[in-house]
PDB file of N, CA, C and O in Angstrom:
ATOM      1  N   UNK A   1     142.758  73.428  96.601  1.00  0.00           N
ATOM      2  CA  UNK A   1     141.367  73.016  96.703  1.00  0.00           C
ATOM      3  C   UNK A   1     140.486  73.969  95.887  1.00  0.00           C
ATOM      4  O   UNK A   1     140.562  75.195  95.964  1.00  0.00           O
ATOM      5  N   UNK A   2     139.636  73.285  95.095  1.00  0.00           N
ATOM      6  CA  UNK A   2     138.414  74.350  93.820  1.00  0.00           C
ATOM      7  C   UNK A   2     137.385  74.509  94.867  1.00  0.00           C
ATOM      8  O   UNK A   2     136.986  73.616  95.615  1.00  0.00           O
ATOM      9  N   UNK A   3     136.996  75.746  94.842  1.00  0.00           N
ATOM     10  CA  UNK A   3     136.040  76.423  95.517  1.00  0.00           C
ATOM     11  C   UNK A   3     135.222  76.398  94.990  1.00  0.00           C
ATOM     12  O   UNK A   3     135.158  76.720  93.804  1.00  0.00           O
ATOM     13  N   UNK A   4     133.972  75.867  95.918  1.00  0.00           N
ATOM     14  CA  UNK A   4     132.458  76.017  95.330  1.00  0.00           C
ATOM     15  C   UNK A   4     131.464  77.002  95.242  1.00  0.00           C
ATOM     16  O   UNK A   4     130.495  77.107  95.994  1.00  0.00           O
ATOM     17  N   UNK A   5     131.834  77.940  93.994  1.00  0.00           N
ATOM     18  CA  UNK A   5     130.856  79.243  94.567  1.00  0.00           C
ATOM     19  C   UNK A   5     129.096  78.553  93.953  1.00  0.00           C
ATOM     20  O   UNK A   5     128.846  77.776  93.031  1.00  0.00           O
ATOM     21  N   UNK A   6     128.196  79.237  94.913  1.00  0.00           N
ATOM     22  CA  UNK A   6     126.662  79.159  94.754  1.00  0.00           C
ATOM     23  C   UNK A   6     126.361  80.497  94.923  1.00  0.00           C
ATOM     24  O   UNK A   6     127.019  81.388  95.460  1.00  0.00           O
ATOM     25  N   UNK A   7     124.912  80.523  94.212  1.00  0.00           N
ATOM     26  CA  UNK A   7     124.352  81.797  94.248  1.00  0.00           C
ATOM     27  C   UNK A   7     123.463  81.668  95.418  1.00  0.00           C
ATOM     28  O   UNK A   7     123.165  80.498  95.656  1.00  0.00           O
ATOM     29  N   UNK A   8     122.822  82.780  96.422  1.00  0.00           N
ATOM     30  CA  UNK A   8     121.895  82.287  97.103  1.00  0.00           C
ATOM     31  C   UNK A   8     120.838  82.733  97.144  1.00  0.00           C
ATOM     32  O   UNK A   8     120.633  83.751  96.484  1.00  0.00           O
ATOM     33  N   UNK A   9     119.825  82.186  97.881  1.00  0.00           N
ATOM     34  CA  UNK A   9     118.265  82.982  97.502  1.00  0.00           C
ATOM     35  C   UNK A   9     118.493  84.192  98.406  1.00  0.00           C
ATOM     36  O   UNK A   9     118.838  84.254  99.586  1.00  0.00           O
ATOM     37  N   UNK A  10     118.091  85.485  97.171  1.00  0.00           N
ATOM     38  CA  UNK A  10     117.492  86.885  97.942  1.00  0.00           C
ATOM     39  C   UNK A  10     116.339  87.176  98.014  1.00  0.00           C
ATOM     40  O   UNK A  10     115.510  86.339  97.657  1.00  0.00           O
ATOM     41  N   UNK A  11     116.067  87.994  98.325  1.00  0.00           N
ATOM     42  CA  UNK A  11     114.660  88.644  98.360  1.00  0.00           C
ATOM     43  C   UNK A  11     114.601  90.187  98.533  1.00  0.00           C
ATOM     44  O   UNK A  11     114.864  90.571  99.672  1.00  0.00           O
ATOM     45  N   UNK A  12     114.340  91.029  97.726  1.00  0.00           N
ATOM     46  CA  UNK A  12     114.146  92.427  98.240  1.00  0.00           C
ATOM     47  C   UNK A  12     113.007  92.816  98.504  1.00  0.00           C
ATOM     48  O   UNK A  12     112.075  92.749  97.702  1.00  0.00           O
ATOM     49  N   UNK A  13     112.911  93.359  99.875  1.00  0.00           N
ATOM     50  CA  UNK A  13     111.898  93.625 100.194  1.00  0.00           C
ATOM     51  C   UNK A  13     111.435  95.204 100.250  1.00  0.00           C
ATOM     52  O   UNK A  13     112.325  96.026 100.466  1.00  0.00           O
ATOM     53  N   UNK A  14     110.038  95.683 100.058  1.00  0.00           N
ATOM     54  CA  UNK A  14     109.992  97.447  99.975  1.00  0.00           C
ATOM     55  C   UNK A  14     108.820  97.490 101.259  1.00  0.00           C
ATOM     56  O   UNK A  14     107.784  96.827 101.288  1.00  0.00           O
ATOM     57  N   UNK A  15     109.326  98.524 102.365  1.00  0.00           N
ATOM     58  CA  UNK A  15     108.518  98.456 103.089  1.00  0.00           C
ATOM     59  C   UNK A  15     108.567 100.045 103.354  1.00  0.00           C
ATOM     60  O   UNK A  15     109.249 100.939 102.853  1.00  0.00           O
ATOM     61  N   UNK A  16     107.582 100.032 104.330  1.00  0.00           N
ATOM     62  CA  UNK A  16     107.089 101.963 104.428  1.00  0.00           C
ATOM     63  C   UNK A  16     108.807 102.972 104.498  1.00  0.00           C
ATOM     64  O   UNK A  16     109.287 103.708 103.636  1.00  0.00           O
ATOM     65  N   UNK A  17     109.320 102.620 105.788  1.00  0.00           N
ATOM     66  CA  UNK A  17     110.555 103.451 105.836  1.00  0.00           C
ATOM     67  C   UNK A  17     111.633 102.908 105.568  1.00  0.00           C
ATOM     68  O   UNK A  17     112.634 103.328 106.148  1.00  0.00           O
ATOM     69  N   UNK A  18     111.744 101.919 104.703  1.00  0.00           N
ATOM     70  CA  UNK A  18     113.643 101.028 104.914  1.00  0.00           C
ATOM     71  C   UNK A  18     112.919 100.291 103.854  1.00  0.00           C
ATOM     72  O   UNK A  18     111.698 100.157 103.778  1.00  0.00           O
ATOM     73  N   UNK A  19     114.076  99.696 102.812  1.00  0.00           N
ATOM     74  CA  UNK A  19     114.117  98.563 102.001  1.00  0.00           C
ATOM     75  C   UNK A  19     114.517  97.598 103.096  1.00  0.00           C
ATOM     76  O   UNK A  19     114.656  97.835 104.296  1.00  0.00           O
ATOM     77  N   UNK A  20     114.700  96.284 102.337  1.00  0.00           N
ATOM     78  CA  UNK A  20     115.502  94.821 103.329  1.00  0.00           C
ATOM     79  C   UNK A  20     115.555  94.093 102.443  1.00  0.00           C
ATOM     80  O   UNK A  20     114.682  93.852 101.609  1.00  0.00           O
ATOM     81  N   UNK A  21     117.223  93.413 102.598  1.00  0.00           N
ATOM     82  CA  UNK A  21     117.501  92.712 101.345  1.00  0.00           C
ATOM     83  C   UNK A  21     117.190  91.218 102.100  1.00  0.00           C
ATOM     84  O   UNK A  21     117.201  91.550 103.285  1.00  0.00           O
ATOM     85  N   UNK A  22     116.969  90.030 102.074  1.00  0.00           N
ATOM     86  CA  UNK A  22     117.293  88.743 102.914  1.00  0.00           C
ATOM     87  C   UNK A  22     118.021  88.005 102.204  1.00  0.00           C
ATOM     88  O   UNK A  22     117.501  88.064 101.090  1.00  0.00           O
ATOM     89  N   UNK A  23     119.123  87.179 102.135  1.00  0.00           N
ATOM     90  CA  UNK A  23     119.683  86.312 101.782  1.00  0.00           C
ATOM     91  C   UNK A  23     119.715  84.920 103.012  1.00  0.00           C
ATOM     92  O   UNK A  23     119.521  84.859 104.227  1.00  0.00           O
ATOM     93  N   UNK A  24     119.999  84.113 102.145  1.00  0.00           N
ATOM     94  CA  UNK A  24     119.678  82.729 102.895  1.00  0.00           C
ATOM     95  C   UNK A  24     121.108  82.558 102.609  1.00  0.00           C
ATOM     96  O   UNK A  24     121.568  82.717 101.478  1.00  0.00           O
ATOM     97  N   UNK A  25     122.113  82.093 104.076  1.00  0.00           N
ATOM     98  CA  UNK A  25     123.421  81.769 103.686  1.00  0.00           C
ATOM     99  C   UNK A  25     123.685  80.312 104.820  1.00  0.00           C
ATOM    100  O   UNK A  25     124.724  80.131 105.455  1.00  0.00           O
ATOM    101  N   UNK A  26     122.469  79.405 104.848  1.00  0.00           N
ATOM    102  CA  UNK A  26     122.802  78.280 105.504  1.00  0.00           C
ATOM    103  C   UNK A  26     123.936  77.420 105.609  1.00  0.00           C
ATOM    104  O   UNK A  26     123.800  76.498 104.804  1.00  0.00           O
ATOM    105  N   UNK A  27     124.966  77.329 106.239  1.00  0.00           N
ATOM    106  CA  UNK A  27     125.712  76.562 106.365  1.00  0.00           C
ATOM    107  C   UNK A  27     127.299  77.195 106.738  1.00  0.00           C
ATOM    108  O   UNK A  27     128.403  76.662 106.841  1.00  0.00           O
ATOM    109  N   UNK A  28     126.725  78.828 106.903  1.00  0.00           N
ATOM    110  CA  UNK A  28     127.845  79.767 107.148  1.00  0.00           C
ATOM    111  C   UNK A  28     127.586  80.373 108.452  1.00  0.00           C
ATOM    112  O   UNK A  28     126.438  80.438 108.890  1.00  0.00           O
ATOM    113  N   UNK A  29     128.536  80.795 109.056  1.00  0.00           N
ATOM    114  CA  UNK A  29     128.268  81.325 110.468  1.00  0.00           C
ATOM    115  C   UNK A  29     129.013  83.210 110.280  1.00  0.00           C
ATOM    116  O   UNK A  29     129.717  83.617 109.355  1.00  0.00           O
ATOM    117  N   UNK A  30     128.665  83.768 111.150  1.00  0.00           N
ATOM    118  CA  UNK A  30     128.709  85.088 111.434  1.00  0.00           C
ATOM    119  C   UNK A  30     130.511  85.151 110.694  1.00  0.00           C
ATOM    120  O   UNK A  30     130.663  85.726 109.616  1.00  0.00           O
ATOM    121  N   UNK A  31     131.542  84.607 111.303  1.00  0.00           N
ATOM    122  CA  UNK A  31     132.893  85.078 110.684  1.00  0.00           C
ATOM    123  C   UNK A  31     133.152  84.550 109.414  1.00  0.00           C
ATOM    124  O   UNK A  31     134.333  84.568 109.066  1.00  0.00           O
ATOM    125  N   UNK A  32     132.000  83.897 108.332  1.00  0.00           N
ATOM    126  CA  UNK A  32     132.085  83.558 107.486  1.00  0.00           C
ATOM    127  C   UNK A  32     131.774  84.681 106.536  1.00  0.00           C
ATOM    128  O   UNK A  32     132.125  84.541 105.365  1.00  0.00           O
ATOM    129  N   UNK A  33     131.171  85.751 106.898  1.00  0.00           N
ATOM    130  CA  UNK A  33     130.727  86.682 105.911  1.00  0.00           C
ATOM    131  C   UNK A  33     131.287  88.217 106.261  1.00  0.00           C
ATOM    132  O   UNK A  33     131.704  88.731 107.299  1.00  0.00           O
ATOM    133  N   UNK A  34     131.142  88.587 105.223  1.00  0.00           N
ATOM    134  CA  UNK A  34     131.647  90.237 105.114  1.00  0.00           C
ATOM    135  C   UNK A  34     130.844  90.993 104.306  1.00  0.00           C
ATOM    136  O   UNK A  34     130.841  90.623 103.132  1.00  0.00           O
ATOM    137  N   UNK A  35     129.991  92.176 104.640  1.00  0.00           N
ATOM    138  CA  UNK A  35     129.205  93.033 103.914  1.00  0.00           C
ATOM    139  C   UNK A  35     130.001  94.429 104.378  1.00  0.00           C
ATOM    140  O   UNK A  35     130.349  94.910 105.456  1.00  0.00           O
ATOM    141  N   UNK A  36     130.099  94.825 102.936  1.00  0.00           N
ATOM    142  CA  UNK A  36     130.833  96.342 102.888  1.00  0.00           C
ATOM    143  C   UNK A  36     130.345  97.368 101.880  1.00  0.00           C
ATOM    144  O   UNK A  36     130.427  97.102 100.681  1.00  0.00           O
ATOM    145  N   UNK A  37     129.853  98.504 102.285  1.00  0.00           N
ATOM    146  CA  UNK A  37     129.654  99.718 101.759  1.00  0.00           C
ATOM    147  C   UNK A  37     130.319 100.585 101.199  1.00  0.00           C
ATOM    148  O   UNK A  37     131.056 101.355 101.814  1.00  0.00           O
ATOM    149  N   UNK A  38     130.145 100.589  99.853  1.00  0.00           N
ATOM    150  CA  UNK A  38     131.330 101.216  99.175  1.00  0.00           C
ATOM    151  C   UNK A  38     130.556 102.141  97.895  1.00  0.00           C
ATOM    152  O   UNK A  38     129.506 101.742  97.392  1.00  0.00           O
ATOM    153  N   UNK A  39     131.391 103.722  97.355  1.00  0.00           N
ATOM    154  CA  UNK A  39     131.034 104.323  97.040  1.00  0.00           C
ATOM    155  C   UNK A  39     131.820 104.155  95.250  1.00  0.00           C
ATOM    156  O   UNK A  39     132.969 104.300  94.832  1.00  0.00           O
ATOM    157  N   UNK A  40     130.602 103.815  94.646  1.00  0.00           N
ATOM    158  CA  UNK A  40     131.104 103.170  93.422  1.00  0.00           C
ATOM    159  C   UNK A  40     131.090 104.262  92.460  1.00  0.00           C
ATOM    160  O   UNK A  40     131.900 104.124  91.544  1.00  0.00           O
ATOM    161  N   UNK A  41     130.197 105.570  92.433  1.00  0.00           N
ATOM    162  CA  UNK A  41     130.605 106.546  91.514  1.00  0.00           C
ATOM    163  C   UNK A  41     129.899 107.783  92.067  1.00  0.00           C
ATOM    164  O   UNK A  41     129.117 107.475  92.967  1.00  0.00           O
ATOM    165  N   UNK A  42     129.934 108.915  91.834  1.00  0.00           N
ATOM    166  CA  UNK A  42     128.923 110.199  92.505  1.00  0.00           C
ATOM    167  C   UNK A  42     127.674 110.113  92.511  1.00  0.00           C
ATOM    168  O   UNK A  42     126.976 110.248  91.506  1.00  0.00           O
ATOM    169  N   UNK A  43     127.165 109.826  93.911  1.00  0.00           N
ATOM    170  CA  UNK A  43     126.008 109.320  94.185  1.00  0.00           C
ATOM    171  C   UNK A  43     125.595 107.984  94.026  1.00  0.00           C
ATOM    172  O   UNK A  43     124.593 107.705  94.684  1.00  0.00           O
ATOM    173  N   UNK A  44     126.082 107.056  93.330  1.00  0.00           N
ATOM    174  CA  UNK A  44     126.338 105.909  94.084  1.00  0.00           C
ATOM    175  C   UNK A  44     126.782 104.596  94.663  1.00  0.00           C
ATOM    176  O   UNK A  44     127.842 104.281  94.123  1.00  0.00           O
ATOM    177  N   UNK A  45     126.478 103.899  95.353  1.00  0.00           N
ATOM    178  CA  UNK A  45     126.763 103.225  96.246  1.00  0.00           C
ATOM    179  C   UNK A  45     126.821 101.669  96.209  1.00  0.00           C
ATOM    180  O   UNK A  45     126.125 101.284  95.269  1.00  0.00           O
ATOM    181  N   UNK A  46     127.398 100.621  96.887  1.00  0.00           N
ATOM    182  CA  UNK A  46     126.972  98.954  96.390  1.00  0.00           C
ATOM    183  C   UNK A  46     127.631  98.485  97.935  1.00  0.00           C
ATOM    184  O   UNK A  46     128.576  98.810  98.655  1.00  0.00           O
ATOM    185  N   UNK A  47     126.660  97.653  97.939  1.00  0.00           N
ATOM    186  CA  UNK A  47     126.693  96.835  98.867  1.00  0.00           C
ATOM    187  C   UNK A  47     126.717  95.178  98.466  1.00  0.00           C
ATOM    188  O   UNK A  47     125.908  94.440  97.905  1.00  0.00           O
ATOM    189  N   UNK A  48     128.271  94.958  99.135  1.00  0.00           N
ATOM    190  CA  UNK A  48     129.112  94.107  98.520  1.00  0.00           C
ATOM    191  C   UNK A  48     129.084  93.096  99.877  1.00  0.00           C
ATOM    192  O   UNK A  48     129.235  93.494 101.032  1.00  0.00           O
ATOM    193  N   UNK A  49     128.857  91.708  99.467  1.00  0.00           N
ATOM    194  CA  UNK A  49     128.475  90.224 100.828  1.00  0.00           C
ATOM    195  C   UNK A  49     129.139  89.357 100.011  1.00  0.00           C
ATOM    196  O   UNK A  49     128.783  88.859  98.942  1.00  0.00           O
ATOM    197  N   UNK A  50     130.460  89.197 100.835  1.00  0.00           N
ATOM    198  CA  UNK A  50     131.003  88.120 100.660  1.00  0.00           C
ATOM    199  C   UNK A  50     131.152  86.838 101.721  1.00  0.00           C
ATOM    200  O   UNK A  50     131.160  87.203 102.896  1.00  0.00           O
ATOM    201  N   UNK A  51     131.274  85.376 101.506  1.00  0.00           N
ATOM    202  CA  UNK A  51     131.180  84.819 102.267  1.00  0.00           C
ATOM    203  C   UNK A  51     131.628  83.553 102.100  1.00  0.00           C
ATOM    204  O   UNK A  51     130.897  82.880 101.373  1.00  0.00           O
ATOM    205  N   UNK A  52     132.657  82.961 102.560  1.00  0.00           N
ATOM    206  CA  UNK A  52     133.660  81.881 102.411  1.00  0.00           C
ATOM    207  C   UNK A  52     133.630  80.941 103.403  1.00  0.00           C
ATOM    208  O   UNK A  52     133.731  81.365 104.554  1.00  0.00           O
ATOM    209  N   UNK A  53     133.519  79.827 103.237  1.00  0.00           N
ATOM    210  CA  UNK A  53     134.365  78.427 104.335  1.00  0.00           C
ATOM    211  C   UNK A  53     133.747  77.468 102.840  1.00  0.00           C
ATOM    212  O   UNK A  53     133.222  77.992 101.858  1.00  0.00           O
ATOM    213  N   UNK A  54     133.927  76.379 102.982  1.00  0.00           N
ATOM    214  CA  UNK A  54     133.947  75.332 101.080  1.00  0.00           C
ATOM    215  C   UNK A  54     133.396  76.021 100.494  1.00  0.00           C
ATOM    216  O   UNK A  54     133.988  76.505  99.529  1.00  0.00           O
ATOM    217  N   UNK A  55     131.820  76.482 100.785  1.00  0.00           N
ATOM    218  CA  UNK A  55     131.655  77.604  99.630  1.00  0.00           C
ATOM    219  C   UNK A  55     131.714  79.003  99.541  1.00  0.00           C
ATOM    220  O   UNK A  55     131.721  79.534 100.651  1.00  0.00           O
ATOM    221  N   UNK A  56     131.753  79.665  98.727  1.00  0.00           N
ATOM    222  CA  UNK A  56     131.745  80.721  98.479  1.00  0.00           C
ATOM    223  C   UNK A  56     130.727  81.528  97.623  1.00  0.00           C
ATOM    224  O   UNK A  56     130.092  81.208  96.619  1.00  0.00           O
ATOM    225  N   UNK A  57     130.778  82.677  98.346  1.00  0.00           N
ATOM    226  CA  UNK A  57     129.765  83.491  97.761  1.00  0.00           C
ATOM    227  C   UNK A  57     130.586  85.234  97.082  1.00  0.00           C
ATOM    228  O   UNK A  57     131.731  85.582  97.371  1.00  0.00           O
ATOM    229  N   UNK A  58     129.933  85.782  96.474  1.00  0.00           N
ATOM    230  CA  UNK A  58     129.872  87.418  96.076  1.00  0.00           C
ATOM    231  C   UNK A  58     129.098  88.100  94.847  1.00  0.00           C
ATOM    232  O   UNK A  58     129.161  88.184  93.620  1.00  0.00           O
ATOM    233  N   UNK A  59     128.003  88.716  96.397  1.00  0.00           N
ATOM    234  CA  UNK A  59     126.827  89.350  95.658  1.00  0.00           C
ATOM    235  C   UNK A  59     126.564  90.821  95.770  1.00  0.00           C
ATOM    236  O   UNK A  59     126.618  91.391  96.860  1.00  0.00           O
ATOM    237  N   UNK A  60     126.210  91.593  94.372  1.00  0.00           N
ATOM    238  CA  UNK A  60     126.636  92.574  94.810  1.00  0.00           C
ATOM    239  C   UNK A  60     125.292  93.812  94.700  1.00  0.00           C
ATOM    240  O   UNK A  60     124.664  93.490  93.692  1.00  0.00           O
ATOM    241  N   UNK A  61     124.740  94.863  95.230  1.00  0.00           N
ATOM    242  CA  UNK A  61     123.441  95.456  94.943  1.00  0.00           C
ATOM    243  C   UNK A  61     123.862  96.905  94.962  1.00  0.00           C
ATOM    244  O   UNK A  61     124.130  97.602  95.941  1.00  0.00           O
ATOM    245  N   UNK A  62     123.865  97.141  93.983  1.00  0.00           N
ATOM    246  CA  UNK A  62     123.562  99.433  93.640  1.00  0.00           C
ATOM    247  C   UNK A  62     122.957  99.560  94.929  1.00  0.00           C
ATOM    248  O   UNK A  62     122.178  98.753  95.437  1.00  0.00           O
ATOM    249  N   UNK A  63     123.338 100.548  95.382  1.00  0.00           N
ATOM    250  CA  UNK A  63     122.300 101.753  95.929  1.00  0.00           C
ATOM    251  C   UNK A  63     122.475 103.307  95.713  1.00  0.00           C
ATOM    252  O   UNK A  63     123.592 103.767  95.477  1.00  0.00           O
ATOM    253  N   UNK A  64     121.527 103.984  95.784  1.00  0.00           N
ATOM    254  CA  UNK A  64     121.534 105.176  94.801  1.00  0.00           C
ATOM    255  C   UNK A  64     121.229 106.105  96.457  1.00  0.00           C
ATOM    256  O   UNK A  64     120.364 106.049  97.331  1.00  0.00           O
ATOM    257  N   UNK A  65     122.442 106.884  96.228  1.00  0.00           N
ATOM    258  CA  UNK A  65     122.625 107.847  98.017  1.00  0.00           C
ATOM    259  C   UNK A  65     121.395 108.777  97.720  1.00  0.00           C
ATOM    260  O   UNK A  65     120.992 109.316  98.751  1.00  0.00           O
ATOM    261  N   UNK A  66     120.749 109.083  96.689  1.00  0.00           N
ATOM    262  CA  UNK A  66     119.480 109.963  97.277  1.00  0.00           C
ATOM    263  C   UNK A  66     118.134 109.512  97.671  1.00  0.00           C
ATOM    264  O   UNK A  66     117.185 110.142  98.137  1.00  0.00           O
ATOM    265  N   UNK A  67     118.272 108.343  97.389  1.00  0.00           N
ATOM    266  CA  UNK A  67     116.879 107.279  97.841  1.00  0.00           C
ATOM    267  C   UNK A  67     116.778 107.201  99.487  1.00  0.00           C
ATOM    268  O   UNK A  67     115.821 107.269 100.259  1.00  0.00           O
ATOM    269  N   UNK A  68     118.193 107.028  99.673  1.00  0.00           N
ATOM    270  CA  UNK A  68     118.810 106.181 101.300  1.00  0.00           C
ATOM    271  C   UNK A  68     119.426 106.629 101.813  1.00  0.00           C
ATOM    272  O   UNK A  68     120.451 107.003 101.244  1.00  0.00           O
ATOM    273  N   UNK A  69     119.292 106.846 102.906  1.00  0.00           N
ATOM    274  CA  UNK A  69     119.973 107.194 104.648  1.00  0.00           C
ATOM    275  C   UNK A  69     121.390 105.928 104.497  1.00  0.00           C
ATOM    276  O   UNK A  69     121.155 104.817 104.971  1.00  0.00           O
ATOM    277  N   UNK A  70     122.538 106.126 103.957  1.00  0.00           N
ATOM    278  CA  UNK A  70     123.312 105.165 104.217  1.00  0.00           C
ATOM    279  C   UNK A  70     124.102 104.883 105.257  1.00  0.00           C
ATOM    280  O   UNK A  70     124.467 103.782 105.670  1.00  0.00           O
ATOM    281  N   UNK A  71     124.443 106.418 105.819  1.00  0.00           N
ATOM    282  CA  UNK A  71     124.759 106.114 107.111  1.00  0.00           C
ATOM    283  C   UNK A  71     124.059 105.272 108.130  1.00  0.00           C
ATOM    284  O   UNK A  71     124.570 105.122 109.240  1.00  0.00           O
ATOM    285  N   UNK A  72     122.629 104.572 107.738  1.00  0.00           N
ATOM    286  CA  UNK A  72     121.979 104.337 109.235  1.00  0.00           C
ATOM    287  C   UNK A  72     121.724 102.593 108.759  1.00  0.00           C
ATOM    288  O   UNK A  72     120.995 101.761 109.299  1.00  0.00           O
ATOM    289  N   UNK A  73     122.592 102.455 107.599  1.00  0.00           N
ATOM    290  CA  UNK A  73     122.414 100.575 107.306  1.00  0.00           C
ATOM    291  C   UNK A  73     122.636  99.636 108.215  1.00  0.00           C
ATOM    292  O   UNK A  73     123.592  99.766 108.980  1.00  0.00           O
ATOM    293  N   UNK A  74     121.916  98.688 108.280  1.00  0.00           N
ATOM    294  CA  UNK A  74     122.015  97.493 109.619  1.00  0.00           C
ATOM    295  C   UNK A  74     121.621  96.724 108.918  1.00  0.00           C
ATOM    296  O   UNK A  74     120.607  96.606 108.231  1.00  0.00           O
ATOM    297  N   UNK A  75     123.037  95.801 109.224  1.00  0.00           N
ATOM    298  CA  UNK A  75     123.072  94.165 108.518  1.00  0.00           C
ATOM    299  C   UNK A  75     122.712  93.308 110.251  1.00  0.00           C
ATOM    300  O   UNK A  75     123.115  93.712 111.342  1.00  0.00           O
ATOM    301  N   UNK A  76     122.022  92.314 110.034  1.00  0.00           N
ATOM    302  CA  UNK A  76     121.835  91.075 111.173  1.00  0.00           C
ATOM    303  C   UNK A  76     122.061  89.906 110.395  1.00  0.00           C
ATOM    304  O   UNK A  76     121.741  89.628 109.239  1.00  0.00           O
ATOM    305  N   UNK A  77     122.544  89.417 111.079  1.00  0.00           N
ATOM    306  CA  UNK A  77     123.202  87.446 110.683  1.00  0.00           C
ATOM    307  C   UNK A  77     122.311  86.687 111.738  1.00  0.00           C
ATOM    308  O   UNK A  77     122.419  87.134 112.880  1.00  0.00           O
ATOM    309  N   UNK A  78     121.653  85.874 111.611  1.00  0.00           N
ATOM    310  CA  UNK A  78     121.045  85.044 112.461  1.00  0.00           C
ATOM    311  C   UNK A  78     120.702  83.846 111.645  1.00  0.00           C
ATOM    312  O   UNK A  78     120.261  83.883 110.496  1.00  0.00           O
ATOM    313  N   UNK A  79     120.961  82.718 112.392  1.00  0.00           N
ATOM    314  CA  UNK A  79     120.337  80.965 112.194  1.00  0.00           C
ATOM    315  C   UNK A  79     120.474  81.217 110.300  1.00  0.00           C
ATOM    316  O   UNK A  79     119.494  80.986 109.592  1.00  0.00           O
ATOM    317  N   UNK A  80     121.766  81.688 109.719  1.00  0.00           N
ATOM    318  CA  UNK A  80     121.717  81.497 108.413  1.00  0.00           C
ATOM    319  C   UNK A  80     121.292  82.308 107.210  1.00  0.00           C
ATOM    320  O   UNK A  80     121.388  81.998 106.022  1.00  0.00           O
ATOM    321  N   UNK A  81     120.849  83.305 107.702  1.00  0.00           N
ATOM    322  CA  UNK A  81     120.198  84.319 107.638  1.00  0.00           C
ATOM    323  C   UNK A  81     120.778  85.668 107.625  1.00  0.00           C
ATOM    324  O   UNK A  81     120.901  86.245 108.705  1.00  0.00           O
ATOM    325  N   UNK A  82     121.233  86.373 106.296  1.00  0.00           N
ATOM    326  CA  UNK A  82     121.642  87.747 106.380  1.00  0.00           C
ATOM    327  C   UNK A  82     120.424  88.498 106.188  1.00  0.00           C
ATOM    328  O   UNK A  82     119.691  88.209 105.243  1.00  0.00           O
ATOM    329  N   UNK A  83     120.089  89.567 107.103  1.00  0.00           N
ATOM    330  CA  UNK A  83     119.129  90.794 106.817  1.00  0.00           C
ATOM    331  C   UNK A  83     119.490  92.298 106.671  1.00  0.00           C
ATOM    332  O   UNK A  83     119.734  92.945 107.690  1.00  0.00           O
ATOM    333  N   UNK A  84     119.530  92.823 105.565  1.00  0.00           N
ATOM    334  CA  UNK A  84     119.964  94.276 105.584  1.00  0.00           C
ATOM    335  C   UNK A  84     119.056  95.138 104.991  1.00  0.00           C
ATOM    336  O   UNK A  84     118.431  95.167 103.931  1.00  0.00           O
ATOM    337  N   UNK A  85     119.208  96.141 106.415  1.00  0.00           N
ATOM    338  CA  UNK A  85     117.914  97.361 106.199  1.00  0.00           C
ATOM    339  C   UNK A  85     118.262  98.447 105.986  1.00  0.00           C
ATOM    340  O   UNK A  85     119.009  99.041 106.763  1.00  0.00           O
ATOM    341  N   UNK A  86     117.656  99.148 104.513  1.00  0.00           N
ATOM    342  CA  UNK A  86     118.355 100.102 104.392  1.00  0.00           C
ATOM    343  C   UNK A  86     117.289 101.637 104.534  1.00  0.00           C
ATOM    344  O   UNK A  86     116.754 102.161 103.557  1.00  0.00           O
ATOM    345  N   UNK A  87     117.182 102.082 105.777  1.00  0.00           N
ATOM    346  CA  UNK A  87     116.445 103.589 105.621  1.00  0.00           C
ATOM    347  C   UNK A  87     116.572 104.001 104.764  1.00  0.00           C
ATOM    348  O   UNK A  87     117.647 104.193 104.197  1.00  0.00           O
ATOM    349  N   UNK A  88     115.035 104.388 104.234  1.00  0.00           N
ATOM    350  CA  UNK A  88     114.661 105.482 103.079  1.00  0.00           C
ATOM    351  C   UNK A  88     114.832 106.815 103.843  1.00  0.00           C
ATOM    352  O   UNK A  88     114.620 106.982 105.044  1.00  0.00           O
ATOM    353  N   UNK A  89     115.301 107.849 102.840  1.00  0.00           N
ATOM    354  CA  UNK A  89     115.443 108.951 103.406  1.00  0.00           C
ATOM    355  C   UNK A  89     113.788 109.830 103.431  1.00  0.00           C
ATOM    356  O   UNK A  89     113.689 110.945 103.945  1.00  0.00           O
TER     357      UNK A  89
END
């Protein structure tokens, strides 16, 4: 079976203490997706959302470890909806 990858709408958002990325992933539920933190060269970082059932997704965003608190990232999945906040240091 050919897999349908789509891109989906993001949004980055800049707010006083934390960035927030939003992606819209309608039609996928919580065990459909995987976001993982990974250390791509000295100092920094990418945050990698993948997400599979017919379609498929993989999107991927830098983050630079002296901007951000990475230890303190929080992803939420809700009604379709990925949100990830990333504390400014």
């Amino acid at each position: 079976m050919e897999q349908d990858y789509f891109e989906p709408y993001c949004q980055w958002k800049r707010e006083k203490g934390y960035d927030a990325i939003d992606i819209e992933l309608h039609g996928f539920n919580i065990d459909d997706v995987k976001v993982v933190l990974k250390q791509i060269e000295e100092g920094k970082y990418m945050i990698s959302i993948m997400a599979e059932n017919p379609r498929c997704l993989h999107k991927r965003f830098e983050i630079p470890n002296d901007i951000y608190n990475l230890e303190q990232i929080r992803a939420l999945f809700w009604n379709g909806k990925l949100n990830i906040e990333i504390p400014k240091k």
